[in-house]
C-alpha positions in Angstrom: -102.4 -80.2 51.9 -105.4 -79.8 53.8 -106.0 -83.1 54.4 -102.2 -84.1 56.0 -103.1 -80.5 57.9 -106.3 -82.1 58.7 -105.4 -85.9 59.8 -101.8 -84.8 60.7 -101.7 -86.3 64.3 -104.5 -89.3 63.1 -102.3 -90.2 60.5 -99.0 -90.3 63.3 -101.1 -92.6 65.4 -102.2 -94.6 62.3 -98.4 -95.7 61.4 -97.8 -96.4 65.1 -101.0 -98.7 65.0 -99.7 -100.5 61.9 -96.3 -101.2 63.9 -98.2 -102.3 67.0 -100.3 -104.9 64.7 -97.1 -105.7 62.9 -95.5 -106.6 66.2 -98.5 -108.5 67.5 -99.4 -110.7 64.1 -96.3 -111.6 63.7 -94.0 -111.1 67.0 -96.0 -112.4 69.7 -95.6 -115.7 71.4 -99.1 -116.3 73.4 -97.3 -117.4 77.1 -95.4 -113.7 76.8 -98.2 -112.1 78.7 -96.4 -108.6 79.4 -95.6 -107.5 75.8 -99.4 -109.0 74.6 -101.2 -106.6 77.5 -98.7 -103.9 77.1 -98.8 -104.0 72.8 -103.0 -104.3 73.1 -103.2 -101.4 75.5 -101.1 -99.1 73.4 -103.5 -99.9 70.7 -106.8 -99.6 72.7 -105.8 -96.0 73.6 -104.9 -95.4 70.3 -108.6 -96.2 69.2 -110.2 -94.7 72.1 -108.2 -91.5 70.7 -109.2 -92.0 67.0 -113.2 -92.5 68.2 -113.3 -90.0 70.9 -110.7 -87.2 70.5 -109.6 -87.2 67.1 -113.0 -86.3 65.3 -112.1 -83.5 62.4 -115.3 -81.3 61.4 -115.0 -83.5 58.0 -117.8 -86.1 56.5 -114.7 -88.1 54.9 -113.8 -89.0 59.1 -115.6 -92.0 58.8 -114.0 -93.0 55.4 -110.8 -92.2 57.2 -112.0 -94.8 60.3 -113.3 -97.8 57.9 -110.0 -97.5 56.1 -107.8 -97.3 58.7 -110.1 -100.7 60.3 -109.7 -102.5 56.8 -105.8 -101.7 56.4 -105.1 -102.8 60.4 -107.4 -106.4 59.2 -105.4 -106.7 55.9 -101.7 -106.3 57.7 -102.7 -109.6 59.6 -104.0 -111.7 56.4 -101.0 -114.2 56.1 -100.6 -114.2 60.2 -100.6 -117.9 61.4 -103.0 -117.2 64.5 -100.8 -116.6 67.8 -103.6 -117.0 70.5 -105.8 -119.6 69.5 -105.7 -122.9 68.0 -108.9 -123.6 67.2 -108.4 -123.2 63.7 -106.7 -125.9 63.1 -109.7 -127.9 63.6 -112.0 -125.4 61.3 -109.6 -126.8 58.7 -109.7 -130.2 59.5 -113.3 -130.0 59.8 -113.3 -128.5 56.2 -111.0 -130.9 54.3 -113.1 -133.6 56.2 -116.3 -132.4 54.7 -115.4 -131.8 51.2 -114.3 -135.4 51.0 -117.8 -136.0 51.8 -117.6 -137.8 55.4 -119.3 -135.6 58.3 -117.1 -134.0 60.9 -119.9 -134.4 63.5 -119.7 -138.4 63.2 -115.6 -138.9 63.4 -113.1 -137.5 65.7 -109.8 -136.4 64.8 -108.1 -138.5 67.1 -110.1 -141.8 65.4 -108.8 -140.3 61.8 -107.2 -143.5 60.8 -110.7 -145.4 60.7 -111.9 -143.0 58.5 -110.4 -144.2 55.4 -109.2 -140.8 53.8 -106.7 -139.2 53.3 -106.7 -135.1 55.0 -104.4 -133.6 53.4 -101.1 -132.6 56.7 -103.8 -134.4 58.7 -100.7 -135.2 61.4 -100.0 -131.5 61.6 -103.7 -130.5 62.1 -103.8 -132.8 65.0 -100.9 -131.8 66.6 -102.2 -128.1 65.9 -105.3 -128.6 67.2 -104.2 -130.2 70.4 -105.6 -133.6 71.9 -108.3 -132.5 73.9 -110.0 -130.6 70.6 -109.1 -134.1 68.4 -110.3 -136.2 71.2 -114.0 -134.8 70.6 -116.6 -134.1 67.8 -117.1 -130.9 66.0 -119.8 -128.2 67.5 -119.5 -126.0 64.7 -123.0 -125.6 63.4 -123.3 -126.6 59.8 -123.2 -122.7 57.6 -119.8 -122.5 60.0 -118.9 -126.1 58.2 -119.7 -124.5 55.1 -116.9 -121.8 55.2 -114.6 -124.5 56.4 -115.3 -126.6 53.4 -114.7 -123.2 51.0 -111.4 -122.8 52.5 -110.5 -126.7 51.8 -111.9 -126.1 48.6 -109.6 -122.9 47.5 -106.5 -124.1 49.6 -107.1 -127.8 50.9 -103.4 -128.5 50.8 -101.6 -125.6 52.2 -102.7 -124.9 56.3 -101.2 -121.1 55.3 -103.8 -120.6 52.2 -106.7 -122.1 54.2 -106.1 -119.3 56.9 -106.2 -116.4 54.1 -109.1 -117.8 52.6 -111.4 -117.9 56.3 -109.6 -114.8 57.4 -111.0 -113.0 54.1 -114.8 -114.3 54.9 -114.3 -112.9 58.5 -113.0 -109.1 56.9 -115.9 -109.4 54.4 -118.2 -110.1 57.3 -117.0 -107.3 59.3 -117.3 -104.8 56.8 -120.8 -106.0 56.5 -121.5 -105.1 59.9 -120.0 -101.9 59.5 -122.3 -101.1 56.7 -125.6 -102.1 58.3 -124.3 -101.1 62.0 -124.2 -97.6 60.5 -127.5 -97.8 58.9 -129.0 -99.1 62.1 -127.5 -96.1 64.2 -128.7 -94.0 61.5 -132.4 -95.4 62.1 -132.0 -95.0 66.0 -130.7 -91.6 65.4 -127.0 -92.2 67.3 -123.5 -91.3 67.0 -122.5 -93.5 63.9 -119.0 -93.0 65.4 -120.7 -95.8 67.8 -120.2 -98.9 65.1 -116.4 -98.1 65.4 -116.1 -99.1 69.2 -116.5 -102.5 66.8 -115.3 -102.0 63.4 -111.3 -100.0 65.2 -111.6 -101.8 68.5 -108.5 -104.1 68.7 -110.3 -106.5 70.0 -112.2 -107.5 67.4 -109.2 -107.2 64.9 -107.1 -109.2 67.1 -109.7 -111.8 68.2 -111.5 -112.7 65.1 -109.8 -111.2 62.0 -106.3 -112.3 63.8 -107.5 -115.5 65.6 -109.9 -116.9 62.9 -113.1 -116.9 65.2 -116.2 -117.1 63.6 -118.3 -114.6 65.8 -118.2 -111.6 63.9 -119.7 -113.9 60.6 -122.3 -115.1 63.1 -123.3 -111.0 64.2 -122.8 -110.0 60.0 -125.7 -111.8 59.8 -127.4 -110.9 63.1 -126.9 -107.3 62.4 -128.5 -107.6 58.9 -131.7 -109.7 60.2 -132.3 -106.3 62.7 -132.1 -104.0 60.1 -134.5 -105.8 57.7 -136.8 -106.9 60.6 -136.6 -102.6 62.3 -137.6 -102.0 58.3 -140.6 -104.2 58.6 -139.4 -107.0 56.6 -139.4 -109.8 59.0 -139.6 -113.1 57.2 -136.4 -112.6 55.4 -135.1 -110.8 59.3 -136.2 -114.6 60.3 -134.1 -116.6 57.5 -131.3 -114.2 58.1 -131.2 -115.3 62.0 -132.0 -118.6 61.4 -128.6 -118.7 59.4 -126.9 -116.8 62.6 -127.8 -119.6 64.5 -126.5 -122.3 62.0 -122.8 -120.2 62.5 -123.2 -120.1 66.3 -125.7 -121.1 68.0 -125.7 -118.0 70.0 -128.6 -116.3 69.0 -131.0 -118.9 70.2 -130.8 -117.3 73.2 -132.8 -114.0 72.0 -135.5 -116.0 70.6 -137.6 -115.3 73.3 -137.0 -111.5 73.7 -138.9 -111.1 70.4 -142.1 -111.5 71.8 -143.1 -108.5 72.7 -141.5 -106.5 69.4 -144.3 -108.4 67.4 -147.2 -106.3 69.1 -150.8 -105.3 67.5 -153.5 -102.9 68.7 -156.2 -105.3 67.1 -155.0 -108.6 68.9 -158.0 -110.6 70.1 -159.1 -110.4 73.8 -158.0 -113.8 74.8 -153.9 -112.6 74.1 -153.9 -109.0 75.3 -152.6 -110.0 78.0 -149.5 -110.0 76.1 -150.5 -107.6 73.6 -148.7 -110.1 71.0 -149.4 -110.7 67.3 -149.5 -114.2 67.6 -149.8 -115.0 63.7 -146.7 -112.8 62.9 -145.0 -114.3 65.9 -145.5 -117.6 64.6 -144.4 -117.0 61.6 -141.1 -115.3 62.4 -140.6 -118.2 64.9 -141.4 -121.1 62.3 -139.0 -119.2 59.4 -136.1 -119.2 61.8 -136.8 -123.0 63.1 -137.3 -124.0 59.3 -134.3 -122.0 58.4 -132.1 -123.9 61.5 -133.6 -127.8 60.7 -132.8 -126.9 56.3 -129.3 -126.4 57.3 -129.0 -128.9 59.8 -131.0 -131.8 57.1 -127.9 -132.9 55.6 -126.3 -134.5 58.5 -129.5 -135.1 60.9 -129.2 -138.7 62.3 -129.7 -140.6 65.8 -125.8 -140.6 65.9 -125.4 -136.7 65.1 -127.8 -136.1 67.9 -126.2 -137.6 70.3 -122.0 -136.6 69.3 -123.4 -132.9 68.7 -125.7 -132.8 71.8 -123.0 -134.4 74.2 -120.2 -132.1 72.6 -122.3 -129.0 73.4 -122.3 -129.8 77.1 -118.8 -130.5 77.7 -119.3 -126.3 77.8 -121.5 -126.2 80.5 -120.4 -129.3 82.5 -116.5 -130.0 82.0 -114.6 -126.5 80.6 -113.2 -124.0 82.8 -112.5 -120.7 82.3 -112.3 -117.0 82.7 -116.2 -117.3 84.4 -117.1 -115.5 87.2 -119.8 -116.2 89.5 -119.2 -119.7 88.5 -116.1 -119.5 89.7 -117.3 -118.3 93.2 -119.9 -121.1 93.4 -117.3 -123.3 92.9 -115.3 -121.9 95.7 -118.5 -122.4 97.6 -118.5 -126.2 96.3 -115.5 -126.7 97.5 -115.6 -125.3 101.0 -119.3 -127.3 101.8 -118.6 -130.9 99.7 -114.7 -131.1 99.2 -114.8 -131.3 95.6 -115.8 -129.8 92.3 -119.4 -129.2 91.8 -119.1 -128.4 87.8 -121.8 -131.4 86.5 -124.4 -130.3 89.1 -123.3 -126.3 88.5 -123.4 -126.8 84.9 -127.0 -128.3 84.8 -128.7 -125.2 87.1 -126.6 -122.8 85.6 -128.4 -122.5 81.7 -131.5 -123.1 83.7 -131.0 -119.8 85.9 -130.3 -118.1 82.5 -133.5 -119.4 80.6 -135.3 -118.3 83.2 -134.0 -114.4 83.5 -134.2 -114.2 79.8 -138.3 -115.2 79.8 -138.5 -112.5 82.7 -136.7 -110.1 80.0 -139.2 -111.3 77.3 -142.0 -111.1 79.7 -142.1 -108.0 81.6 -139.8 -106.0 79.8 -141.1 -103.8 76.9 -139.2 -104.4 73.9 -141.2 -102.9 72.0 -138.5 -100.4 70.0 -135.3 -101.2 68.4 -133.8 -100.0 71.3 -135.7 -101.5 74.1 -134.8 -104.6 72.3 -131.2 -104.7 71.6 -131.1 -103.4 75.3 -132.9 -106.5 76.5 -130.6 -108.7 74.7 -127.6 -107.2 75.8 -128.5 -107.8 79.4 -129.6 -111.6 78.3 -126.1 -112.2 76.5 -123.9 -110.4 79.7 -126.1 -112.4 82.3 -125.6 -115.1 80.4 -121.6 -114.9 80.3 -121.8 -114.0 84.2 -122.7 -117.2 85.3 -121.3 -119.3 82.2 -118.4 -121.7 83.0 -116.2 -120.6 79.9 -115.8 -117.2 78.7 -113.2 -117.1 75.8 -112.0 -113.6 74.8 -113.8 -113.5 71.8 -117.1 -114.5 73.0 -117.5 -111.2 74.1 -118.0 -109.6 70.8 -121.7 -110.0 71.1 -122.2 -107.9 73.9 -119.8 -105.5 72.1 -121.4 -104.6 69.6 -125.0 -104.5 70.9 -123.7 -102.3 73.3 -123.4 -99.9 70.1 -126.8 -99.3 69.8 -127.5 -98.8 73.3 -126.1 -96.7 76.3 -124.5 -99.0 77.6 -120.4 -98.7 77.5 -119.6 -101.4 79.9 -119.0 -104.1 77.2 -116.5 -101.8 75.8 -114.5 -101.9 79.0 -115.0 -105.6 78.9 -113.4 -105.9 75.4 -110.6 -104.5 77.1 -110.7 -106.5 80.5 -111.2 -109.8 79.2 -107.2 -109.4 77.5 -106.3 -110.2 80.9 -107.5 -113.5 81.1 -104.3 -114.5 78.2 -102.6 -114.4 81.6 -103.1 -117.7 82.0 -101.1 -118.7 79.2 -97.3 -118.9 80.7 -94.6 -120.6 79.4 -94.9 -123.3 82.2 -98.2 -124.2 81.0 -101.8 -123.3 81.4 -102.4 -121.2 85.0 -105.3 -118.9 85.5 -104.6 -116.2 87.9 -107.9 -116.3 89.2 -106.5 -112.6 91.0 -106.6 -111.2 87.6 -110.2 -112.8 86.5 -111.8 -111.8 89.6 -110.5 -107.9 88.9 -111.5 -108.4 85.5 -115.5 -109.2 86.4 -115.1 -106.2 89.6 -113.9 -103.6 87.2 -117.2 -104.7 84.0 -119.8 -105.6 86.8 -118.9 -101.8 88.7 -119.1 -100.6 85.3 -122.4 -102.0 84.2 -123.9 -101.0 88.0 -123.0 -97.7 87.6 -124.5 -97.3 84.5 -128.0 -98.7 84.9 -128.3 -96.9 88.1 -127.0 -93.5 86.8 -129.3 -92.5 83.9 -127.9 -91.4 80.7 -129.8 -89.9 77.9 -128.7 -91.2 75.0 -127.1 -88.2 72.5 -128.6 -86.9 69.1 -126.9 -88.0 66.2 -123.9 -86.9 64.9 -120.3 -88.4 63.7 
């Protein structure tokens, strides 16, 4: 009795969540933009209200959260994804490499000179799309690897396949609620922090829901920063070095590990950095080794070249939901008449190298904190002038944002639901209106926060 007493209004809003999921797993066409918005803003307040309001004096709260954020995963478990085909090529990629025949040397589209048999091959196709069948996979090979389990538990039924990846993606999410609290633990935060990932609807929606592959990527992320913030960096460096053979993400904080790896007794000639240059050679050579073991198997001049050229189509041919990129095109436009994408989409990465070397440079990083910070400007700098930001790539910022002050990628996990508007039943067409209030609304956000300090709060739930 105490406990309904207790969690009387959570629990309401609990069974109202579970309709809302209900409605959106399984009631949802993608081009109906209105009800999607209107169904993911109900449940954003809802956990907005669970995180920040509804916080009983009780330790069992965050048994109550974690349970309500597995039951909301498991109502979507045999949910054909509604906003996102991609899937259908995880599953082709898969069934492809459990036959034995790499996915980075064939295209779907070129299927009948492969000379197997995919089991509904037609189906995966024509789920897939024919721009995705028209090019090689850029799935990295450990992301291959939970393809192929799915093919090999439930190679011939597309529904069974999608249970099988979507239970990896729970399990991985859990993870990352079990280590994200240890880590807020370590920094001495709120843990109610890791739930602004664990509840958001977002996440639930975007990678448990959709079948996207970021949340395995940051399980393993998340578990390399504890061990490495507990002193045990070589296996932190394996750990990453698998990250970056889900999603090849995490490269892009390589660099911001220099200056964690500092010691007092360094020798004259590399104070200057104040670096412990055998450790930091080490931790860089685990990772690389870690990234070339996993890529062995399928290393060839021709993997190289489908792999490297797939990668850039990215940076140099996709379009969507970006921001500043979309301004420079405007600019493009107005001073050479035409679309500046293969020249923008060369300087662009370039302009991000460089600011995240500035980051690793003259930024501290020294503490957990200072770190994760750093790399949660590198990551949102790095979608700011990006030519492609999907929805779900945002759950990187998301959830380093956790274990910093920063809230603004929590806004964003909202914000970036409006680029679905795009979606219409006439056909893809981005209301660029909507983007550009998105990036207004994070990039005030994020302003406003670094230039109005905020001390971050003791711990408590």
């Amino acid at each position: 009795m105490n406990f309904i007493k207790l969690y009387k209004i959570p629990l309401l809003f609990a069974i109202l969540s579970v309709a809302f999921y209900i409605s959106f797993g399984y009631d949802l066409e993608r081009s109906d933009f209105t009800k999607l918005i209107s169904l993911y803003g109900a449940l954003f307040i809802i956990t907005y209200l669970f995180i920040e309001k509804f916080i009983p004096k009780s330790r069992d709260y965050f048994w109550f959260l974690a349970s309500l954020g597995i039951v909301f995963r498991l109502i979507l478990i045999p949910a054909i994804p509604n906003l996102s085909q991609d899937f259908y090529r995880f599953l082709w990629d898969g069934r492809l490499l459990i036959q034995g025949v790499s996915p980075y040397l064939f295209t779907p589209s070129s299927s009948p000179a492969l000379g197997v048999t995919i089991e509904q091959s037609q189906q995966l196709i024509d789920g897939m799309g024919a721009l995705n069948a028209s090019h090689f996979s850029n799935y990295p090979p450990i992301n291959q690897l939970f393809f192929a389990v799915a093919a090999l538990f439930a190679g011939k039924s597309i529904m069974g396949s999608v249970i099988v990846l979507r239970v990896l993606i729970i399990l991985a999410d859990v993870g990352i609620l079990y280590f994200g609290k240890k880590l807020l633990e370590k920094l001495n935060l709120p843990i109610k922090n890791i739930f602004w990932y664990f509840l958001n609807p977002f996440i639930i929606i975007e990678l448990t829901g959709n079948l996207h592959f970021e949340g395995v990527m940051l399980f393993f992320f998340v578990w390399a920063l504890y061990l490495l913030f507990k002193g045990k960096w070589f296996w932190a460096a394996v750990l990453i070095g698998i990250s970056v053979s889900v999603k090849l993400l995490p490269l892009l904080f390589l660099p911001l590990f220099l200056k964690y790896f500092t010691n007092e007794k360094t020798q004259k000639v590399l104070e200057i950095f104040g670096v412990s240059i055998k450790k930091l050679v080490g931790f860089y050579s685990v990772i690389g080794f870690t990234v070339v073991l996993t890529f062995l198997p399928f290393l060839s001049s021709e993997f190289i070249q489908n792999f490297s050229s797939t990668i850039g189509l990215w940076f140099q041919n996709f379009e969507f939901n970006a921001s500043m990129y979309y301004i420079i095109r405007w600019i493009g436009f107005q001073v050479v008449g035409w679309n500046i994408i293969e020249t923008t989409g060369k300087i662009l990465p370039v302009l991000v190298l460089l600011f995240v070397l500035a980051i690793a440079f003259f930024r501290k990083n020294k503490t957990p904190q200072e770190l994760m910070t750093g790399m949660l400007f590198a990551i949102s700098f790095y979608f700011l002038l990006s030519t492609t930001v999907h929805p779900w790539y945002v759950a990187t910022p998301l959830l380093l944002s956790v274990f910093t002050k920063y809230k603004f990628p929590i806004v964003w996990s909202f914000m970036v639901m409006l680029s679905y508007s795009a979606y219409g039943e006439n056909g893809f067409d981005e209301k660029l209106w909507l983007v550009a209030m998105e990036y207004i609304v994070v990039i005030g956000v994020a302003i406003w926060e670094i230039i109005v300090p905020t001390n971050l709060k003791p711990a408590r739930f």
